[in-house]
KOLDODO-619698 format. One record per residue (C-alpha): x, y, z. Coordinates in nm, 2 decimals, decimal comma, always signed. Last residue first. Layout:
% KOLDODO-619698
DODO; xx; yy; zz
DODO; X; Y; Z
...
END
This chain:
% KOLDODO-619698
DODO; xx; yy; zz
DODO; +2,63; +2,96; +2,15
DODO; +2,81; +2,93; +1,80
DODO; +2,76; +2,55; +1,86
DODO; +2,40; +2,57; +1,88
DODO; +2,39; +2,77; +1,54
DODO; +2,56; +2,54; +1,35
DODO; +2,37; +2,26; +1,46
DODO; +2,05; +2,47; +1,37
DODO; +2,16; +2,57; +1,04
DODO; +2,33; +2,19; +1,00
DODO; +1,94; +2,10; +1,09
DODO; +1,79; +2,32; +0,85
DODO; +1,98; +2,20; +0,58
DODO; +1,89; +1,83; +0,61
DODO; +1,50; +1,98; +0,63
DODO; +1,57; +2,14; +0,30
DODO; +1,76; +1,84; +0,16
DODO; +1,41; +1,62; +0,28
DODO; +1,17; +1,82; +0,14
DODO; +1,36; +1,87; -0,19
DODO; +1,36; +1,47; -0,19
DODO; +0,93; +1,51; -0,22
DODO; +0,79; +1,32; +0,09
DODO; +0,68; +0,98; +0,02
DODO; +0,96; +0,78; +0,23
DODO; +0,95; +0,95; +0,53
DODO; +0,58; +0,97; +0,59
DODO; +0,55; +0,63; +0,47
DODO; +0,77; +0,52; +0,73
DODO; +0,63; +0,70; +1,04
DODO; +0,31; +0,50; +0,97
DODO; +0,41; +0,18; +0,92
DODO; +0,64; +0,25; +1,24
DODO; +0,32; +0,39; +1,39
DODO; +0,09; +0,05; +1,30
DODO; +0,39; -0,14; +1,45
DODO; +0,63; -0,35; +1,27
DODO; +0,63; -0,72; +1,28
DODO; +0,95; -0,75; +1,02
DODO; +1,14; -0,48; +0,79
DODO; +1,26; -0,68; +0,46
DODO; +1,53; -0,50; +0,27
DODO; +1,56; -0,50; -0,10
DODO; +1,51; -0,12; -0,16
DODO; +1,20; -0,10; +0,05
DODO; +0,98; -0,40; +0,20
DODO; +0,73; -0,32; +0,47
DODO; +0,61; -0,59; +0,73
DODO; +0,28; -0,57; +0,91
DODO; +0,17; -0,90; +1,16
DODO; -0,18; -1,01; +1,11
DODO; -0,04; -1,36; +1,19
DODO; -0,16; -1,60; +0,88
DODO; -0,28; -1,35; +0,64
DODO; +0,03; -1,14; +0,66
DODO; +0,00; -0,77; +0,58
DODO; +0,24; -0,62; +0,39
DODO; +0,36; -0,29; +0,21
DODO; +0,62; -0,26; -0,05
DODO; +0,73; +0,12; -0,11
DODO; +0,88; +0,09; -0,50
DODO; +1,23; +0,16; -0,56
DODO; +1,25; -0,14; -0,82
DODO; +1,40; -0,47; -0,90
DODO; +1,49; -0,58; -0,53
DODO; +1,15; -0,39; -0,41
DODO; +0,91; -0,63; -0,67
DODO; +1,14; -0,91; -0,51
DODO; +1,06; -0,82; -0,14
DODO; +0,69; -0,79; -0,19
DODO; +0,66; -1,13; -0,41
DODO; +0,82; -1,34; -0,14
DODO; +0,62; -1,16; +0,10
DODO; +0,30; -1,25; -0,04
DODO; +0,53; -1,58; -0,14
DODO; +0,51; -1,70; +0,21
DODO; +0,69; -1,60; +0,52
DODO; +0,83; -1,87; +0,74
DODO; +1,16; -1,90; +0,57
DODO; +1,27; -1,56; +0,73
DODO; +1,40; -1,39; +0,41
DODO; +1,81; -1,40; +0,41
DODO; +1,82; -1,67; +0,16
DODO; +1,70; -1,42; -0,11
DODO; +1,52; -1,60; -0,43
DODO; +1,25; -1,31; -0,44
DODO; +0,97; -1,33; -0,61
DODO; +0,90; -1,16; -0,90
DODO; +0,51; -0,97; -0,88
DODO; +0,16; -1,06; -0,98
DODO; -0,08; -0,81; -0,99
DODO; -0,48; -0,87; -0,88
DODO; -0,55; -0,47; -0,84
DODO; -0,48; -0,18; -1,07
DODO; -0,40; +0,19; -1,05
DODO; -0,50; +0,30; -0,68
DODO; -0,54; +0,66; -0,68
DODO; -0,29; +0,93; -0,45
DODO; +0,00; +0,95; -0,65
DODO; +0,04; +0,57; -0,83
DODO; -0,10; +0,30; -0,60
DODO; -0,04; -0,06; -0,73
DODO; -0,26; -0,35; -0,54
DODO; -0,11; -0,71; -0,51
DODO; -0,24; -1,05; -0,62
DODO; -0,44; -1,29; -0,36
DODO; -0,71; -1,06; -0,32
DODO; -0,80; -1,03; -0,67
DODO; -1,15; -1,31; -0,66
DODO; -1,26; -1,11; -0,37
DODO; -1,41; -1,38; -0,11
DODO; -1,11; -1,31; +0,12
DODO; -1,15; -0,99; +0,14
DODO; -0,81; -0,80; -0,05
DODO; -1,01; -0,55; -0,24
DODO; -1,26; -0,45; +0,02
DODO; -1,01; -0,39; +0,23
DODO; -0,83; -0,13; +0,00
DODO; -1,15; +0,01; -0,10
DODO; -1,24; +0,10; +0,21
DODO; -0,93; +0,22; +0,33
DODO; -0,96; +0,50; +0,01
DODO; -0,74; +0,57; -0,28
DODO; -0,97; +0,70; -0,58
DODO; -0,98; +0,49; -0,82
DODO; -0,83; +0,40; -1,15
DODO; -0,93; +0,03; -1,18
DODO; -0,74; -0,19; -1,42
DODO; -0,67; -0,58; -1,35
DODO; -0,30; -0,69; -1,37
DODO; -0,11; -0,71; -1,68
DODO; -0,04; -0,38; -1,80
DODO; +0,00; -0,32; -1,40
DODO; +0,29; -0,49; -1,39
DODO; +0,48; -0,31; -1,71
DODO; +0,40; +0,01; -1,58
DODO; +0,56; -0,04; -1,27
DODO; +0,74; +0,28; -1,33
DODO; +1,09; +0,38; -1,15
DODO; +1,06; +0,71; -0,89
DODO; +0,77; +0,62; -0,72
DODO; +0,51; +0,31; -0,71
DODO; +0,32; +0,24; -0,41
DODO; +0,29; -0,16; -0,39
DODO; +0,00; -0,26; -0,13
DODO; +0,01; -0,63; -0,05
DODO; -0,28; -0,78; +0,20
DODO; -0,35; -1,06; +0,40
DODO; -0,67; -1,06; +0,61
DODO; -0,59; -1,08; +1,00
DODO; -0,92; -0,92; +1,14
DODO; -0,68; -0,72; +1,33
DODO; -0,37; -0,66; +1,07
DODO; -0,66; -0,57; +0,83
DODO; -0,80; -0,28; +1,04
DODO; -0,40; -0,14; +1,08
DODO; -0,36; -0,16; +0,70
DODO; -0,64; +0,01; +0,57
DODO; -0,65; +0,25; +0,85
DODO; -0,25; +0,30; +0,72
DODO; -0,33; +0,32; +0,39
DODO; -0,64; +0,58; +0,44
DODO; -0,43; +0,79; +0,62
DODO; -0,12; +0,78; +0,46
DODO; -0,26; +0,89; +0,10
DODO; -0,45; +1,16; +0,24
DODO; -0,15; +1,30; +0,45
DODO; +0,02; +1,26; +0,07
DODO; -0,27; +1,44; -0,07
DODO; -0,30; +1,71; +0,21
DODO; +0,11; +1,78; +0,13
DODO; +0,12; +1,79; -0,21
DODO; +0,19; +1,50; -0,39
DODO; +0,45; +1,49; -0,70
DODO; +0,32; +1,26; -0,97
DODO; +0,45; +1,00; -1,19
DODO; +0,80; +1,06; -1,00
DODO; +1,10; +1,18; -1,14
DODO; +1,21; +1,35; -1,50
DODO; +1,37; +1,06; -1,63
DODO; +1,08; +0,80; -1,59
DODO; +1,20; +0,42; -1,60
DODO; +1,03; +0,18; -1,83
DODO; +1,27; +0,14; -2,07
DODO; +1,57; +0,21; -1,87
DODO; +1,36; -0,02; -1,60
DODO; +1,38; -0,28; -1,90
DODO; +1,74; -0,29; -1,96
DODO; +1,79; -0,33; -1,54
DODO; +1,55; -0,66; -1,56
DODO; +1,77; -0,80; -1,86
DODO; +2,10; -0,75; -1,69
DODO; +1,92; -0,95; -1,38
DODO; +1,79; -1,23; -1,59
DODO; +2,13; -1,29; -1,77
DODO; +2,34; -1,27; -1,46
DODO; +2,51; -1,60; -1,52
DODO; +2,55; -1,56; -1,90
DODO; +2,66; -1,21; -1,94
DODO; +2,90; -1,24; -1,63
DODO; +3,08; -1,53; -1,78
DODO; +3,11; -1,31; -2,12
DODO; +3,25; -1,05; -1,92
DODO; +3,46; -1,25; -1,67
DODO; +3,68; -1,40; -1,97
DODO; +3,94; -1,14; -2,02
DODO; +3,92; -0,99; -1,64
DODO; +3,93; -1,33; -1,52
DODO; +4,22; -1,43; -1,71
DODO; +4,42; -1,12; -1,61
DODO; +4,34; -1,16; -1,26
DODO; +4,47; -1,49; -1,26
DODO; +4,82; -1,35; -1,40
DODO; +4,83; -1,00; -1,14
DODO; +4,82; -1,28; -0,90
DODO; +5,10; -1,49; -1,01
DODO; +5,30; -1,18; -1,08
DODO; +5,20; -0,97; -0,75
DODO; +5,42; -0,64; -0,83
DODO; +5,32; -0,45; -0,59
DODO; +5,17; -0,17; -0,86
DODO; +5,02; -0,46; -1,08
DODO; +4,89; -0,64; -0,76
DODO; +4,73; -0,30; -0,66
DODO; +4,59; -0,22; -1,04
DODO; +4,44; -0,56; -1,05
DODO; +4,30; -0,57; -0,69
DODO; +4,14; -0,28; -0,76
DODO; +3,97; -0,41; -1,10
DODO; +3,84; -0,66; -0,87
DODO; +3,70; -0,49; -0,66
DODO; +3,50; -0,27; -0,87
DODO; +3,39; -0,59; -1,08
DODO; +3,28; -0,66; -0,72
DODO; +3,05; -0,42; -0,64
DODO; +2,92; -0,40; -0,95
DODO; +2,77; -0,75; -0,91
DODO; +2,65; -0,66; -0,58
DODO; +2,49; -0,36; -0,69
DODO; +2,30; -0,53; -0,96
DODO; +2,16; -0,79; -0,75
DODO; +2,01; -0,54; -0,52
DODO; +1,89; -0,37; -0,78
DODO; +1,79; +0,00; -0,68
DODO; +2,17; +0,11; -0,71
DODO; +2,19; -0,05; -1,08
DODO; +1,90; +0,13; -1,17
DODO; +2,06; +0,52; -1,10
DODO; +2,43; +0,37; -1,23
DODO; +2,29; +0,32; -1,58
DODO; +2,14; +0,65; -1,58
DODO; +2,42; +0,80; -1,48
DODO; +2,65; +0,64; -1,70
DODO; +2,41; +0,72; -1,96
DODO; +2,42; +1,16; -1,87
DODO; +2,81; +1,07; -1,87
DODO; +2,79; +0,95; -2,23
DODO; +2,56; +1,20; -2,34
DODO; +2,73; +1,50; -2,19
DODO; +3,05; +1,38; -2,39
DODO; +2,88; +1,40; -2,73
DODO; +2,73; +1,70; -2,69
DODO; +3,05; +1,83; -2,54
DODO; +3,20; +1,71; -2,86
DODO; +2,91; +1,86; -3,06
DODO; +3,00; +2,19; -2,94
DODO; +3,32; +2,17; -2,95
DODO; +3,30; +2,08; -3,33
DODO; +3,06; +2,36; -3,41
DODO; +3,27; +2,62; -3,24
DODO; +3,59; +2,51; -3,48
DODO; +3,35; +2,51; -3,78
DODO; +3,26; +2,90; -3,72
DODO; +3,60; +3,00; -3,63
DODO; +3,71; +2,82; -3,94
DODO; +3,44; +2,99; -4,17
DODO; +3,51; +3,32; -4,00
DODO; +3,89; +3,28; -4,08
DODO; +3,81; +3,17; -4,43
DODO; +3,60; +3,50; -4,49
END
């Protein structure tokens, strides 16, 4: 009877120690996740990373003085860390909040994302012409809930005509961005971060200001028309792309909203093929 009982306990304890240890890796994941959509973030943790190299390599070769100053900024780094990159620490806390575990809001299927595509890029291209600025946010992966809490509400159907309709001049929400979730605009009239990057042309104005900041703190598909030129820009995982084409626009969203098993599937097929070319 005691042996049972202490076979019994023994398994509960694994368990709940691989419980325990599943957790913490399942957070470092998590924390890792919304630390490589923030630009910021990635930076900082680029260099902690370096840092603590250094350490170990001026330990190993001996490097007194260095191994000294290292020691005093690992000690004190944290709390200097804290302070300066208060805003940005904040901003990852509130994507765990906001963020969805289990993917995207909604997974498209092929004639709604060919749906979705189409009426963006008429949207966009007609705009472009008649040179009426525009920014088109299409949420995916992290939620943008907390934007469109605060921007104007309409759950529509996606449709060019509605986009340009939207962002006329005389519409009292054209200055603010549109948020598309799946294939139905969300909300109109949001107001984004804007971006304090130096390498943004200092030309553009805050449309793009706001378009590139939204994509620093998210992985949101930034679209852009610029009032004054007409010219299209797109703004994805920090990056600004400049006076694209209608296609490029076009080639880009098809990328970028396909389903990630579409894109290991087609990554397959090609080392198939590859394979397959170099056998013959």
């Amino acid at each position: 009877m005691s042996l049972t009982t202490i076979t019994i306990t023994d398994i509960i304890s694994i368990i709940r120690k691989l419980v325990d240890i599943s957790l913490v890796w399942f957070i470092f994941y998590i924390i890792l996740k919304n630390i490589k959509n923030n630009v910021k973030l990635s930076l900082l943790f680029k260099g902690v990373a370096f840092v603590i190299i250094l350490k170990f390599v001026s330990d190993w070769c001996g490097l007194t003085v260095v191994g000294v100053l290292l020691e005093y900024v690992m000690t004190w780094g944290p709390l200097a860390l804290i302070i300066i990159f208060q805003p940005e620490i904040r901003t990852m806390l509130e994507q765990l909040g906001r963020n969805q575990l289990l993917g995207r809001h909604k997974v498209l299927t092929v004639d709604e994302r060919e749906h979705v595509v189409y009426e963006v890029v008429q949207a966009m291209d007609f705009m472009s012409k008649q040179k009426i600025g525009a920014l088109i946010v299409i949420e995916r992966d992290i939620s943008l809930g907390d934007y469109i809490d605060k921007a104007k509400k309409i759950y529509a159907d996606l449709t060019s005509d509605l986009l340009i309709s939207i962002f006329y001049e005389g519409n009292p929400l054209h200055d603010g961005g549109v948020i598309i979730q799946g294939d139905r605009i969300t909300c109109a009239g949001a107001v984004f971060p804007t971006s304090s990057s130096n390498k943004i042309n200092r030309h553009l104005g805050t449309r793009h200001r706001a378009g590139l900041g939204i994509s620093e703190e998210t992985d949101a598909l930034v679209l852009i028309v610029s009032e004054e030129t007409g010219r299209l820009s797109v703004a994805l995982k920090g990056e600004m792309f400049y006076n694209l084409s209608i296609d490029d626009v076009r080639i880009m969203l098809i990328d970028e909203l396909r389903p990630k098993q579409d894109i290991e599937f087609d990554d397959e097929e090609l080392d198939e093929d590859e394979i397959y070319e170099e056998n013959n």
